[in-house]
C-alpha positions in Angstrom: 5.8 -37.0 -54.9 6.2 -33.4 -53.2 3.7 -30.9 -53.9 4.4 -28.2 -56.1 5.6 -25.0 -54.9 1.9 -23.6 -56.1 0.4 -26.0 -53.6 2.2 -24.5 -50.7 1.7 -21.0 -51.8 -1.6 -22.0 -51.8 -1.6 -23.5 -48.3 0.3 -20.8 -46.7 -2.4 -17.9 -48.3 -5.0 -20.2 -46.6 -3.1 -20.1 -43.3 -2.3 -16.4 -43.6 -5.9 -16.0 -44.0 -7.5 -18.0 -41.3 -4.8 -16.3 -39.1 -5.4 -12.6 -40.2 -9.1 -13.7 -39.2 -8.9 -15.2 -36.0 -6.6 -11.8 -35.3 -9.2 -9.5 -36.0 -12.1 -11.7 -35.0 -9.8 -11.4 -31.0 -9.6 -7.7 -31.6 -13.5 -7.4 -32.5 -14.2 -9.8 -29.1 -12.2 -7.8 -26.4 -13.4 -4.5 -27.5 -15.9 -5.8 -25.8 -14.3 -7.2 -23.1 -11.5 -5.2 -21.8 -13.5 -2.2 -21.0 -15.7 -4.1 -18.3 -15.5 -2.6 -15.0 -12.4 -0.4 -15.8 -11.8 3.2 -16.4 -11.4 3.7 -19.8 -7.8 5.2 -19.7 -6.6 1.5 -18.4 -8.8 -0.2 -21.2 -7.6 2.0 -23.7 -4.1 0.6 -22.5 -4.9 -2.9 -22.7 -6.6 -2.7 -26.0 -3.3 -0.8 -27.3 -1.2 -3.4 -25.8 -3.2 -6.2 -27.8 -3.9 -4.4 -31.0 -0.3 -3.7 -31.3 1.6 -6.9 -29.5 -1.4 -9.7 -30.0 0.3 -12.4 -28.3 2.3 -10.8 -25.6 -1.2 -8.4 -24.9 -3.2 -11.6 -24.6 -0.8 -13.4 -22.4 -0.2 -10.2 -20.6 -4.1 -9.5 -19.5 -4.4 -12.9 -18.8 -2.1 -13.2 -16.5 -2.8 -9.5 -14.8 -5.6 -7.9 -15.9 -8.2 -9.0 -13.1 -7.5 -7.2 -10.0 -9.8 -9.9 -8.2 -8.7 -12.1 -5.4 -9.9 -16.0 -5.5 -13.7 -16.4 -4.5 -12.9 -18.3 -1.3 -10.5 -14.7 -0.1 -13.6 -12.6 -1.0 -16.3 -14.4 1.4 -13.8 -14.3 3.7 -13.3 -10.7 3.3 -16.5 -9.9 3.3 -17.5 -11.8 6.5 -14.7 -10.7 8.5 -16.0 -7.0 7.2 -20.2 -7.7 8.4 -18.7 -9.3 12.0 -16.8 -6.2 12.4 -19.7 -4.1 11.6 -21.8 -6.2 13.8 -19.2 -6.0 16.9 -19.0 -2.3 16.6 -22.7 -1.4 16.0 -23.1 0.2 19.1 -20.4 2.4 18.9 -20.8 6.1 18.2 -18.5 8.9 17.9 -16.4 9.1 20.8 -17.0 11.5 23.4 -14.0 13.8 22.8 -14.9 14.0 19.3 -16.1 18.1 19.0 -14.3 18.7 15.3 -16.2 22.3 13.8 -15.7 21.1 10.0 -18.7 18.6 8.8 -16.2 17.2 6.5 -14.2 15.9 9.3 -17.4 13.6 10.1 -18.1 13.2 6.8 -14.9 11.4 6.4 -15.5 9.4 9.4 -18.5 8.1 8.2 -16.8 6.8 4.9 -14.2 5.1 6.5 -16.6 3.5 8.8 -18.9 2.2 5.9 -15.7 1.2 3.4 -13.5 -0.2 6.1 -15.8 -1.2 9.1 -13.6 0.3 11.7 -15.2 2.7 14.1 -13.4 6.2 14.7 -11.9 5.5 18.7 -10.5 8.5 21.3 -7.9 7.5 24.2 -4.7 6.5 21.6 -1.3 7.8 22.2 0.5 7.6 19.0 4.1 8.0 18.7 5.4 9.4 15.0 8.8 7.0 14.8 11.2 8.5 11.5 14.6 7.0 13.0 15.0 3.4 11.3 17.1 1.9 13.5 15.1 3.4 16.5 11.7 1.6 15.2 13.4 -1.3 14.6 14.7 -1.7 18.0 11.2 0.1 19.0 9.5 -3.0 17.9 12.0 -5.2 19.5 11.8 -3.7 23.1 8.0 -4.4 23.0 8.5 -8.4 21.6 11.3 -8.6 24.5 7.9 -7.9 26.7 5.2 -10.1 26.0 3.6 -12.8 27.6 0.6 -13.7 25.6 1.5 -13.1 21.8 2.7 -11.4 18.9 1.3 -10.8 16.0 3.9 -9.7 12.9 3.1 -9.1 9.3 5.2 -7.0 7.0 5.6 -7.0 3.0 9.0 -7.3 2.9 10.8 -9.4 4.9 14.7 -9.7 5.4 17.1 -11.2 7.6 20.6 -9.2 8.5 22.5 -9.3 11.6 22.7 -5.9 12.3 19.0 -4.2 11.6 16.7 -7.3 11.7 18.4 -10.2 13.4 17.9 -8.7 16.6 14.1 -8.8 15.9 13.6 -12.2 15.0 16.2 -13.4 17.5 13.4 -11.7 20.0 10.9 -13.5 18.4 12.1 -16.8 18.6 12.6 -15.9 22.6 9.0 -15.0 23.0 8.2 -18.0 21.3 10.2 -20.5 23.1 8.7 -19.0 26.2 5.3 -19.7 25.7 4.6 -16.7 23.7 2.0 -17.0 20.2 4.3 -16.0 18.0 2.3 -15.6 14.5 4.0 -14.3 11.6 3.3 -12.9 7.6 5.3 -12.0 5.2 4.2 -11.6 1.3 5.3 -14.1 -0.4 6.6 -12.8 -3.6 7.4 -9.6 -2.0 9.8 -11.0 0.3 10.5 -14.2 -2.2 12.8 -11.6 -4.5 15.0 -10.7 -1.2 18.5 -12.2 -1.0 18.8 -14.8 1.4 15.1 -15.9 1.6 16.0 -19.6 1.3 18.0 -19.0 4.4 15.5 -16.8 6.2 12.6 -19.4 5.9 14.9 -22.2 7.1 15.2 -20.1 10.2 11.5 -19.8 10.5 11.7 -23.3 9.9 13.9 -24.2 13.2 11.6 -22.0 15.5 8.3 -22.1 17.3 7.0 -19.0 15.8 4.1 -19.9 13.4 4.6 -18.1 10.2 2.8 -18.1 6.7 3.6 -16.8 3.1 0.6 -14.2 2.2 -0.5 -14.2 -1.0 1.2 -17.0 -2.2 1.1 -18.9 -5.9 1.9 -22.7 -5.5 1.3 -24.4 -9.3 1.4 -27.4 -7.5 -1.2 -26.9 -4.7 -3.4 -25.2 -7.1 -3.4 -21.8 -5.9 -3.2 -19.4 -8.3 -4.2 -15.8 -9.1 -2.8 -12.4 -10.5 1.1 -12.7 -9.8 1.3 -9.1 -9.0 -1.7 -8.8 -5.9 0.1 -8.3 -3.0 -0.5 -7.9 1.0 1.7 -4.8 1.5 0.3 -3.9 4.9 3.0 -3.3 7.6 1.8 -4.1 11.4 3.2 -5.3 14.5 0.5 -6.1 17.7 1.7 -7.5 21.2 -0.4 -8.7 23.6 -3.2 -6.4 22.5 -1.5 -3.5 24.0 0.9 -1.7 21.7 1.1 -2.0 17.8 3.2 -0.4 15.3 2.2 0.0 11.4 3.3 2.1 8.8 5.4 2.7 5.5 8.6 0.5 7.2 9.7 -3.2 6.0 11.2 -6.0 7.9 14.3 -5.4 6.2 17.6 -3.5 6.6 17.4 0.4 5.4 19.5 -0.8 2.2 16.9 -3.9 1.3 19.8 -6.2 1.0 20.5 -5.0 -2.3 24.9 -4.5 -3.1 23.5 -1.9 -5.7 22.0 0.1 -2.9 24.5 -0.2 -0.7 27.5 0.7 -3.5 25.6 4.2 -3.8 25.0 4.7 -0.3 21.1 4.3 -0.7 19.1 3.8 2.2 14.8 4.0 2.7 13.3 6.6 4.6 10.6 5.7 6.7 7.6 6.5 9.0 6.5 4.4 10.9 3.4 4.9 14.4 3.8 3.4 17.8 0.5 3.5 19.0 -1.3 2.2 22.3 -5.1 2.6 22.9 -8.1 1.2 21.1 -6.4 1.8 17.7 -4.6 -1.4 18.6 -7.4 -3.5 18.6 -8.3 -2.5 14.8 -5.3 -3.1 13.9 -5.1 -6.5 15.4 -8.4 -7.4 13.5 -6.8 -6.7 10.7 -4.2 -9.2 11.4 -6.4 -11.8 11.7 -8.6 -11.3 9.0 -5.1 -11.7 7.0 -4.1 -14.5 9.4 -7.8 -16.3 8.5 -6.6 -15.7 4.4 -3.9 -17.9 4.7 -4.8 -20.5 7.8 -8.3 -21.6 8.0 -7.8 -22.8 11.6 -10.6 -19.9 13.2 -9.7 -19.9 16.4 -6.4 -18.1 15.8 -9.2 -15.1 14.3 -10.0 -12.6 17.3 -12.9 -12.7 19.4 -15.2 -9.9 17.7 -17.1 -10.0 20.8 -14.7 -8.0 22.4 -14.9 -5.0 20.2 -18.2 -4.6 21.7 -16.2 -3.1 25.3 -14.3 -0.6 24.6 -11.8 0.7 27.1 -13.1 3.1 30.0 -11.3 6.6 29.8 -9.8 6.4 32.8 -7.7 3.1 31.5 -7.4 5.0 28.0 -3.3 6.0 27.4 -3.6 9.2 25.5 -6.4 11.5 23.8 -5.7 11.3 20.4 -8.7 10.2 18.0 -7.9 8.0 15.1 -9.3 5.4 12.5 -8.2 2.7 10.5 -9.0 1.7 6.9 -7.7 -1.2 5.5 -8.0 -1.5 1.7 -7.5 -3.5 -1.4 -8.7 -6.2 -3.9 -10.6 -7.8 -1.0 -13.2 -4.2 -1.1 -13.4 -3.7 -4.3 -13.9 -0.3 -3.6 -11.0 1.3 -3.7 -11.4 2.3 0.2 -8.1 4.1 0.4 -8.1 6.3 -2.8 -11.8 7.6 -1.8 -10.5 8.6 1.6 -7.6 10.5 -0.1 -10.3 12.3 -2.4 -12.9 13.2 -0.2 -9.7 14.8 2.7 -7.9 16.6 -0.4 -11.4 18.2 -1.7 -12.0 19.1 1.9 -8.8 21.2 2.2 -9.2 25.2 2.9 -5.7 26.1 4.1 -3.1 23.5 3.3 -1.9 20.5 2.0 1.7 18.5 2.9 1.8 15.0 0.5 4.9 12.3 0.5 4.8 9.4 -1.3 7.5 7.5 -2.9 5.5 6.3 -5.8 3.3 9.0 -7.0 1.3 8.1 -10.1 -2.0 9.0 -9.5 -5.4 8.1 -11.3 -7.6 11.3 -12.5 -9.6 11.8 -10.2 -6.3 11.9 -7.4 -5.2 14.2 -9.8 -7.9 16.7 -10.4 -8.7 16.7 -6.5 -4.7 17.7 -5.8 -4.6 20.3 -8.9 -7.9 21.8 -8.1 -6.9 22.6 -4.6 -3.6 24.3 -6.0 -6.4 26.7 -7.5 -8.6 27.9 -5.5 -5.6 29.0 -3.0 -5.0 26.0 -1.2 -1.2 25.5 -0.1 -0.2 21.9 -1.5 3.3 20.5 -0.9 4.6 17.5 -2.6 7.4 15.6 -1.3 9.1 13.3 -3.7 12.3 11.0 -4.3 14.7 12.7 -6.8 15.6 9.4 -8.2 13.6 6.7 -7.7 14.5 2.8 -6.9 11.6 1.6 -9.9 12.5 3.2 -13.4 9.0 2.7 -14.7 7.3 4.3 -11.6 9.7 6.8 -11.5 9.5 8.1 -15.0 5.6 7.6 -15.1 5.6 9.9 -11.8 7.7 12.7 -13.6 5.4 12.6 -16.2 2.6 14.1 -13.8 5.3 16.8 -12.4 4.3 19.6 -14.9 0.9 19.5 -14.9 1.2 19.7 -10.6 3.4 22.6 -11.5 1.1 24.7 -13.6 -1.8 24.3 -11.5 0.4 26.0 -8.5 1.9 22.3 -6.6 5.7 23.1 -5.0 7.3 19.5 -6.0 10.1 18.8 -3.2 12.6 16.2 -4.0 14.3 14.5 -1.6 17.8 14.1 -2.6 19.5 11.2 -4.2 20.4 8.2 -3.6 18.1 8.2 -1.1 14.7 6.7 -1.4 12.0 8.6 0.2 9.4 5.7 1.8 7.1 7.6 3.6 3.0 7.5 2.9 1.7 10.3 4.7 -0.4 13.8 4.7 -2.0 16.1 6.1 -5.0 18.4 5.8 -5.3 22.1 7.5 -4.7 21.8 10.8 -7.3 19.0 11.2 -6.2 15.1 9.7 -2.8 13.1 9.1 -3.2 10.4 7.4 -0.1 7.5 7.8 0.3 4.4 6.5 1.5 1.8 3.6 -0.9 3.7 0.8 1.6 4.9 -1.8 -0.4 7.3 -4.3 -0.5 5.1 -7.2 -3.0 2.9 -8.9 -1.2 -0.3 -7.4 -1.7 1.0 -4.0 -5.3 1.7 -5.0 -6.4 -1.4 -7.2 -3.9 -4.4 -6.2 -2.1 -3.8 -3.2 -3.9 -4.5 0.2 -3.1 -1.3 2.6 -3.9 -0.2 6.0 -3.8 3.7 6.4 -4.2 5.1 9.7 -6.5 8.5 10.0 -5.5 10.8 13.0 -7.6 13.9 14.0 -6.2 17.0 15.4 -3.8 19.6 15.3 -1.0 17.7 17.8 -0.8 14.6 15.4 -0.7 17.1 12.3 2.1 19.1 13.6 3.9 15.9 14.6 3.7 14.3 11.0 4.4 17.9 9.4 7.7 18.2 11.8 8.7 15.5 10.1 7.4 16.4 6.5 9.5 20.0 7.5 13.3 17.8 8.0 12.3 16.5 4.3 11.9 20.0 2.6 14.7 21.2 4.7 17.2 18.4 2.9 15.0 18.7 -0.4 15.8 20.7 -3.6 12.6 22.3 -5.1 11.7 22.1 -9.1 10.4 25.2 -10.8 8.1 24.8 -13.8 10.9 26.7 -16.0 13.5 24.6 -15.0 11.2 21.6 -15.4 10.1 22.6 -18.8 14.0 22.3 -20.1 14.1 19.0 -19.2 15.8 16.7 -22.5 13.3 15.6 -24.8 14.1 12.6 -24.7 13.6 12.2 -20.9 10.2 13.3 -21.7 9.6 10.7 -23.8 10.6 8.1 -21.6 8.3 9.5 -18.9 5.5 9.9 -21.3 5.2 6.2 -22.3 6.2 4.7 -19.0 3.2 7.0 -18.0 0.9 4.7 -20.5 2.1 1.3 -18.8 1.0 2.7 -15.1 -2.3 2.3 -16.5 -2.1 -1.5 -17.5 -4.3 -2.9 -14.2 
């Protein structure tokens, strides 16, 4: 006999109930503990996200909301970060280092407690904005060696035009005897049209390659699907390295909507020889160690501790590294950016294709709109990302009020360059966008040049981008469609779900 219809009416309040409880009982619990170790603007946004959307929020933050690599990628992080440390103890400020501002130093001294890597004089660093002229750049140089190569790059993509001549002089160098060592991020590159095709190359050849990053169900590695190793470096034989905002990819990323519109990256990338070389290979193997546990391949440290003479030293310029990223937990790369922006008297010149900052990013850039300092911002007019993009434009008038000239660089271009400058005294180039990815989840390298020659030779090229450019005024900003400001205005809330 069926049960009444009063019985189930019955059953189903019960359920509703015990449901409506264990709802709120999960709201009550992650109050908690969203808002550990977060600023409260993203836990506000993860606690929206679950109070509204229980289900999808839950599954959401599970699957993204810690920023933390695996435990095994942290010791190794940190013990690549103490040898380094160790290696370099001896080394002071370079000779030729005779900078008049204290906050110069002072930054030096950050990056060399958040990053390890000692400041070094004797580089000569080439600015490279051509595409194709890096590209083939970087093959001239792999055409050349006789010890190794060591490659890693985000993206990944193989063409026959662009990149095949790359990777056909890779294969070369490896079949000669060459170490040919390779990265690419795996998801990164994974998304890329023809990647089943570009790892069977990898496949056929000599050149020993790894995934970075990667999430295998099966062989139990698994972490937040949207960490990535978005560094860009090139080293061969120890001698000349190139790093930067560029991909391993043709200017139109292999995508037929790109290239229906004509849309190509723009790019900057540094050819550098000198002791910076050596910091950046370091950082190659520290990634190289993540993903193959085979030490030997890791550099010997031991070697940091003799540095070039002068006399065998290629150029004069002074630079730093600082790598950054989950691996710190210290945000290495947005504290840099603060502490240079704060320090600005006379002028600032910013690109960045992805410009969603955090607040304090933001208060550094507005407040030195108003106390008289210059700032320049050099954006894409339409952006390749429609969340990212909106969420940027949502910053634009608040730049605008507090005095910031917003550049953008016209469309369909995409406008891939991380750089600035400060004054007359620091560049800074590298794979940093100015976003709370790049800050929290993305591993970067960001390369900190002193002196007036390397800032002129970034801001010559930051001058070609606000000579193509079309500026925005606040007026005209402020007439903008409401409902554009709406979109801009929520995707501005999802930027903050890290």
């Amino acid at each position: 006999m069926w049960p009444s219809n009063e019985v189930f009416l019955q059953i189903g309040g019960v359920l509703w109930s015990v449901l409506v409880a264990i709802e709120l009982a999960v709201r009550y619990f992650m109050i908690g503990i969203v808002p550990g170790n977060r600023r409260p603007t993203t836990a506000m946004a993860w606690l929206l996200a679950i109070f509204f959307l229980p289900v999808v929020g839950l599954v959401a933050y599970w699957l993204f909301a810690n920023p933390r690599l695996s435990r095994s990628r942290l010791e190794k992080q940190r013990r690549a970060h103490d040898e380094i440390m160790e290696a370099t103890s001896h080394m002071q400020l370079p000779e030729e280092f005779h900078s008049q501002e204290e906050w110069v130093e002072s930054a030096v001294m950050l990056n060399r407690n958040l990053g390890a890597m000692p400041l070094e004089g004797g580089n000569q660093v080439e600015v490279l904005s051509d595409y194709r002229a890096s590209l083939d750049a970087m093959r001239l140089e792999i055409e050349k060696a006789t010890r190794y190569v060591h490659i890693q790059f985000y993206i990944m993509g193989d063409d026959p035009d662009y990149v095949g001549p790359v990777l056909d002089a890779l294969e070369a160098a490896a079949d000669r005897g060459v170490h040919v060592r390779l990265l690419f991020d795996h998801l990164g590159t994974l998304r890329v049209k023809g990647y089943k095709d570009f790892k069977k190359r990898l496949k056929k050849s000599n050149i020993n390659w790894h995934p970075m990053l990667p999430i295998d169900l099966i062989g139990r590695r698994w972490r937040r699907p949207d960490l990535r190793n978005h560094r860009k470096i090139l080293v061969v034989d120890g001698e000349v390295a190139f790093t930067g905002s560029q991909n391993l990819i043709e200017p139109g990323y292999k995508r037929e909507s790109a290239h229906k519109v004509g849309r190509e990256w723009v790019e900057m990338m540094l050819r550098v020889e000198g002791p910076l070389v050596r910091s950046l290979d370091v950082t190659f193997a520290t990634d190289w160690w993540q993903e193959d546990d085979d030490q030997e391949v890791l550099m010997d440290m031991a070697e940091a501790r003799h540095p070039l003479a002068y006399e065998e030293r290629p150029g004069s310029t002074l630079a730093q590294l600082l790598p950054s990223g989950p691996g710190y937990g210290t945000e290495n790369n947005l504290r840099l950016f603060n502490t240079l922006i704060y320090s600005a008297s006379e002028r600032l010149e910013i690109t960045s294709p992805y410009f969603v900052p955090d607040d304090s990013l933001l208060y550094a850039i507005t407040t030195a709109a108003q106390r008289g300092v210059e700032v320049e911002l050099y954006v894409c007019e339409e952006g390749d990302q429609f969340l990212v993009h909106h969420a940027q434009q949502s910053y634009y008038q608040q730049l605008l009020e507090a005095g910031v000239r917003i550049h953008r660089y016209p469309a369909p271009m995409v406008l891939h360059t991380k750089c600035f400058t400060v004054d007359n005294e620091v560049a800074v180039v590298g794979s940093s966008n100015m976003d709370m990815r790049s800050f929290s989840l993305n591993m970067e390298i960001s390369v900190m040049l002193l002196g007036r020659e390397m800032v002129d030779a970034v801001n010559q090229v930051q001058k070609h981008y606000r000579d193509i450019s079309s500026e925005i005024t606040l007026s005209q900003w402020r007439r903008r469609p409401r409902m554009q400001r709406w979109i801009d205005n929520v995707a501005r809330l999802t930027a903050t779900l890290q």
